[in-house]
C-alpha positions in Angstrom: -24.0 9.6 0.4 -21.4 12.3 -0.5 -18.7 11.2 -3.0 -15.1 12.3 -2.6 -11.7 11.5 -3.8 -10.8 10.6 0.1 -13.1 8.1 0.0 -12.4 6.5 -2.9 -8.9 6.2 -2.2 -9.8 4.8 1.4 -11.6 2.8 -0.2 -9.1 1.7 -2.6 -6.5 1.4 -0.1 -8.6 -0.9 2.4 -9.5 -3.2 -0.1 -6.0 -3.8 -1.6 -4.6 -5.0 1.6 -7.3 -6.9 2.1 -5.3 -10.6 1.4 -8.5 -12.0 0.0 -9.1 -9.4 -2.6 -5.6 -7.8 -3.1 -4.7 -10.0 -6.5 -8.0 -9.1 -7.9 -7.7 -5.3 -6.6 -4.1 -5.6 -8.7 -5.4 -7.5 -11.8 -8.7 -5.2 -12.4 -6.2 -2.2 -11.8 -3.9 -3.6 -14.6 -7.2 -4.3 -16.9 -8.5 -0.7 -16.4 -4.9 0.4 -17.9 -4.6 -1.1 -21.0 -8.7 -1.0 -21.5 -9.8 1.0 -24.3 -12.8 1.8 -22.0 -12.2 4.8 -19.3 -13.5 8.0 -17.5 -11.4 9.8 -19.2 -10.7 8.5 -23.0 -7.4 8.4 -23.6 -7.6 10.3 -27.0 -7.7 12.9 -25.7 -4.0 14.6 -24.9 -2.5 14.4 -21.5 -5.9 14.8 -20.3 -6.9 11.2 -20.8 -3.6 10.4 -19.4 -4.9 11.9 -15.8 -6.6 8.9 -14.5 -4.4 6.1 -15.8 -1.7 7.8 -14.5 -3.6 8.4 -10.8 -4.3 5.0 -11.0 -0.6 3.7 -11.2 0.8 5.7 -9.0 -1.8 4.6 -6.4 -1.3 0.9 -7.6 2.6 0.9 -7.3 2.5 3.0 -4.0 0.0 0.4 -2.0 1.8 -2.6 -3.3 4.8 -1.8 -2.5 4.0 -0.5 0.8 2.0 -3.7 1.5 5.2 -5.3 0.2 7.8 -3.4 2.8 4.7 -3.6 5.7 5.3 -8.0 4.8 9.5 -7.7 4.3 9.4 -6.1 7.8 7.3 -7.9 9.8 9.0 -11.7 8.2 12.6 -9.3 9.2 11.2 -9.0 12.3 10.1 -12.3 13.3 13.7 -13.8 12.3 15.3 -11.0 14.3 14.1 -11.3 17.3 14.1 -15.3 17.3 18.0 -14.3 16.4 18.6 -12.4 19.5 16.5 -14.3 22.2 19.0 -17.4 20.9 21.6 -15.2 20.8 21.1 -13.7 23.6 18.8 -15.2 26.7 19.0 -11.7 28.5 17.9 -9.5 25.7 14.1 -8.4 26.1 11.6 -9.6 23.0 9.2 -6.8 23.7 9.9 -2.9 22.1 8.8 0.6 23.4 8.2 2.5 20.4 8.6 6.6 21.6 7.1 9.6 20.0 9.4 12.4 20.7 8.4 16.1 20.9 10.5 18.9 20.6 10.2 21.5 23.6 11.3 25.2 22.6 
Protein backbone atom coordinates (compact mmCIF):
# COMPACT_ATOMS: atom_id res chain seq x y z
CA UNK A 1 0.00 0.00 0.00
CA UNK A 2 1.55 3.35 -1.02
CA UNK A 3 1.19 6.14 1.45
CA UNK A 4 0.39 9.74 0.40
CA UNK A 5 -0.68 12.98 1.71
CA UNK A 6 -3.93 12.63 -0.81
CA UNK A 7 -4.86 9.78 0.87
CA UNK A 8 -4.64 10.74 4.17
CA UNK A 9 -6.53 13.81 3.58
CA UNK A 10 -9.30 11.65 1.72
CA UNK A 11 -9.25 9.89 4.23
CA UNK A 12 -9.59 12.54 6.69
CA UNK A 13 -12.20 14.24 4.86
CA UNK A 14 -14.51 11.06 4.35
CA UNK A 15 -14.42 10.21 7.81
CA UNK A 16 -15.36 13.71 9.21
CA UNK A 17 -18.56 13.93 7.46
CA UNK A 18 -19.29 10.72 8.32
CA UNK A 19 -22.30 11.80 11.07
CA UNK A 20 -21.41 8.76 13.18
CA UNK A 21 -17.81 9.60 13.65
CA UNK A 22 -17.59 13.38 12.92
CA UNK A 23 -17.61 14.47 16.88
CA UNK A 24 -14.95 12.00 17.49
CA UNK A 25 -12.97 12.99 14.16
CA UNK A 26 -13.32 16.74 15.91
CA UNK A 27 -12.50 15.82 19.47
CA UNK A 28 -9.30 13.54 18.72
CA UNK A 29 -8.29 16.48 16.21
CA UNK A 30 -8.56 18.98 19.26
CA UNK A 31 -6.58 16.27 21.62
CA UNK A 32 -3.75 15.85 19.06
CA UNK A 33 -3.38 19.92 19.34
CA UNK A 34 -2.86 20.60 22.78
CA UNK A 35 -1.07 16.92 23.24
CA UNK A 36 2.48 17.14 24.22
CA UNK A 37 2.81 14.00 22.05
CA UNK A 38 3.29 14.58 18.05
CA UNK A 39 5.08 13.77 14.69
CA UNK A 40 6.69 16.68 14.81
CA UNK A 41 7.62 17.94 18.61
CA UNK A 42 6.67 21.11 18.95
CA UNK A 43 10.06 22.34 20.55
CA UNK A 44 11.29 22.57 17.82
CA UNK A 45 10.76 26.21 16.11
CA UNK A 46 8.09 26.71 13.48
CA UNK A 47 9.01 23.40 12.42
CA UNK A 48 6.94 21.58 15.08
CA UNK A 49 4.34 24.11 14.34
CA UNK A 50 3.91 22.41 10.68
CA UNK A 51 1.59 19.69 11.60
CA UNK A 52 -0.56 21.41 14.25
CA UNK A 53 -0.98 24.04 12.03
CA UNK A 54 -1.95 21.51 8.85
CA UNK A 55 -4.13 19.99 11.17
CA UNK A 56 -6.36 23.10 11.94
CA UNK A 57 -6.59 24.39 8.88
CA UNK A 58 -7.96 21.05 7.67
CA UNK A 59 -10.19 20.80 10.91
CA UNK A 60 -11.72 24.40 10.49
CA UNK A 61 -12.02 24.03 6.64
CA UNK A 62 -14.17 20.48 6.75
CA UNK A 63 -16.32 21.71 9.51
CA UNK A 64 -17.22 24.47 8.28
CA UNK A 65 -17.85 23.26 4.99
CA UNK A 66 -19.87 20.40 6.47
CA UNK A 67 -21.52 23.28 8.39
CA UNK A 68 -22.53 25.53 5.01
CA UNK A 69 -23.20 21.89 2.97
CA UNK A 70 -26.14 21.57 6.38
CA UNK A 71 -27.15 25.64 6.48
CA UNK A 72 -27.96 25.08 2.75
CA UNK A 73 -29.63 22.15 2.31
CA UNK A 74 -32.17 23.09 5.94
CA UNK A 75 -32.25 26.88 3.52
CA UNK A 76 -33.29 24.88 0.92
CA UNK A 77 -35.88 22.67 2.15
CA UNK A 78 -37.74 25.92 3.84
CA UNK A 79 -37.38 27.63 0.40
CA UNK A 80 -38.86 25.66 -1.68
CA UNK A 81 -41.84 24.60 0.74
CA UNK A 82 -42.06 28.79 0.75
CA UNK A 83 -42.53 29.11 -2.89
CA UNK A 84 -44.74 25.96 -3.73
CA UNK A 85 -47.16 27.74 -0.94
CA UNK A 86 -46.44 30.82 -2.27
CA UNK A 87 -46.72 30.00 -5.40
CA UNK A 88 -48.78 26.68 -6.79
CA UNK A 89 -47.26 27.37 -10.41
CA UNK A 90 -43.65 27.62 -9.49
CA UNK A 91 -41.76 24.23 -10.40
CA UNK A 92 -39.96 22.39 -7.15
CA UNK A 93 -37.36 20.73 -9.31
CA UNK A 94 -33.86 22.81 -10.48
CA UNK A 95 -31.58 22.36 -13.64
CA UNK A 96 -28.27 23.07 -12.42
CA UNK A 97 -26.09 24.22 -15.88
CA UNK A 98 -22.42 24.04 -16.53
CA UNK A 99 -21.54 26.78 -18.84
CA UNK A 100 -18.55 26.76 -21.26
CA UNK A 101 -17.14 29.46 -22.82
CA UNK A 102 -16.73 29.16 -26.76
CA UNK A 103 -13.91 31.41 -28.31
Amino acid sequence: MKFSVQSLYTWYRNVLRNPKYRWWVILGTLVYMLSPFDILPDFIPFVGEIDDVFLLTLLVTEVSGVVIEGWKARKGVDTTATNNTDNPTSTASTVDVDAVAVK
